[in-house]
C-alpha positions in Angstrom: -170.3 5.3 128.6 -172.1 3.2 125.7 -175.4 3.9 124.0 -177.3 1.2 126.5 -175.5 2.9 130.2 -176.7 6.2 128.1 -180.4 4.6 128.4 -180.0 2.9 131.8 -178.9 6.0 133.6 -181.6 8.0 132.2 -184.2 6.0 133.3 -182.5 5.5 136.2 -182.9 9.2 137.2 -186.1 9.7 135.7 -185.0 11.8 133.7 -186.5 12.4 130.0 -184.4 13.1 126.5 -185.3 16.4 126.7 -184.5 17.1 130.0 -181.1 15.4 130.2 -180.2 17.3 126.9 -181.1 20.8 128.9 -178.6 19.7 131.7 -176.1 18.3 129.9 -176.2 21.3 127.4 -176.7 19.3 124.6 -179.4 19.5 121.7 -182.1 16.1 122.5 -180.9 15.2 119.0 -177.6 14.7 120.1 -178.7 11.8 123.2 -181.0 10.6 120.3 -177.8 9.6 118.2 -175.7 8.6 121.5 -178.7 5.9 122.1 -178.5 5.2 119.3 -175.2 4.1 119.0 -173.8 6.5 116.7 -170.2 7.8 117.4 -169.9 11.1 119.2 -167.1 13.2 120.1 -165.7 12.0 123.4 -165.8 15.3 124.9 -169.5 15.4 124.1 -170.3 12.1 125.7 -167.9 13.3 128.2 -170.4 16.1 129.1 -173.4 14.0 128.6 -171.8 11.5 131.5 -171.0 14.2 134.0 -174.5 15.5 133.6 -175.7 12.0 134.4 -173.4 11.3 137.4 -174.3 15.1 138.5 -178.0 13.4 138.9 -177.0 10.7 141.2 -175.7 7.6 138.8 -172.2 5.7 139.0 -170.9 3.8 135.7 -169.7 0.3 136.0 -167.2 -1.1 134.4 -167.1 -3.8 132.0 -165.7 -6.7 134.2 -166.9 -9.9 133.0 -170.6 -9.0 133.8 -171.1 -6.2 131.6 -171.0 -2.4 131.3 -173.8 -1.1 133.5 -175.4 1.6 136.0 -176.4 2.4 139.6 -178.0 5.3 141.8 -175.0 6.4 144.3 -176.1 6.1 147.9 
C-alpha cells in the first residue's frame, strides 16, 4: 500500500484520520506520515492495510494502470 491507496481507501470508507488511526491501533500522526509518503515500518503499514481491508476495501495492484482501490462487493 502507497501513501495515495492510503488516501483513496480512506475516503473510500468514509473514514477520517482519526478514526482509521483508532482501528488500526495507530497514533493519527502515524497515517499523517504514511500520506505523506514518509517510510514506515512494513509491519505498521501492514496493520494500517488490514484495518482498511477490515472496512470493506481491496488493493490493486500496479499492472500497467496503476496502484489503486475498490469497495469489496
Amino acid at each position: 500500500m502507497n501513501a495515495t491507496q492510503c488516501k483513496m481507501a480512506r475516503v473510500a470508507t468514509g473514514l477520517g484520520l482519526r478514526e482509521l488511526a483508532e482501528v488500526a491501533g495507530v497514533s493519527p500522526n502515524t497515517i499523517s506520515r504514511l500520506e505523506r509518503g514518509e517510510e514506515l515500518k512494513p509491519a505498521t503499514v501492514e496493520t494500517i492495510q488490514s484495518a482498511l481491508e477490515a472496512a470493506g476495501v481491496e488493493f490493486i495492484a500496479e499492472n500497467g494502470g496503476g496502484a489503486g482501490v475498490r469497495l469489496k462487493k
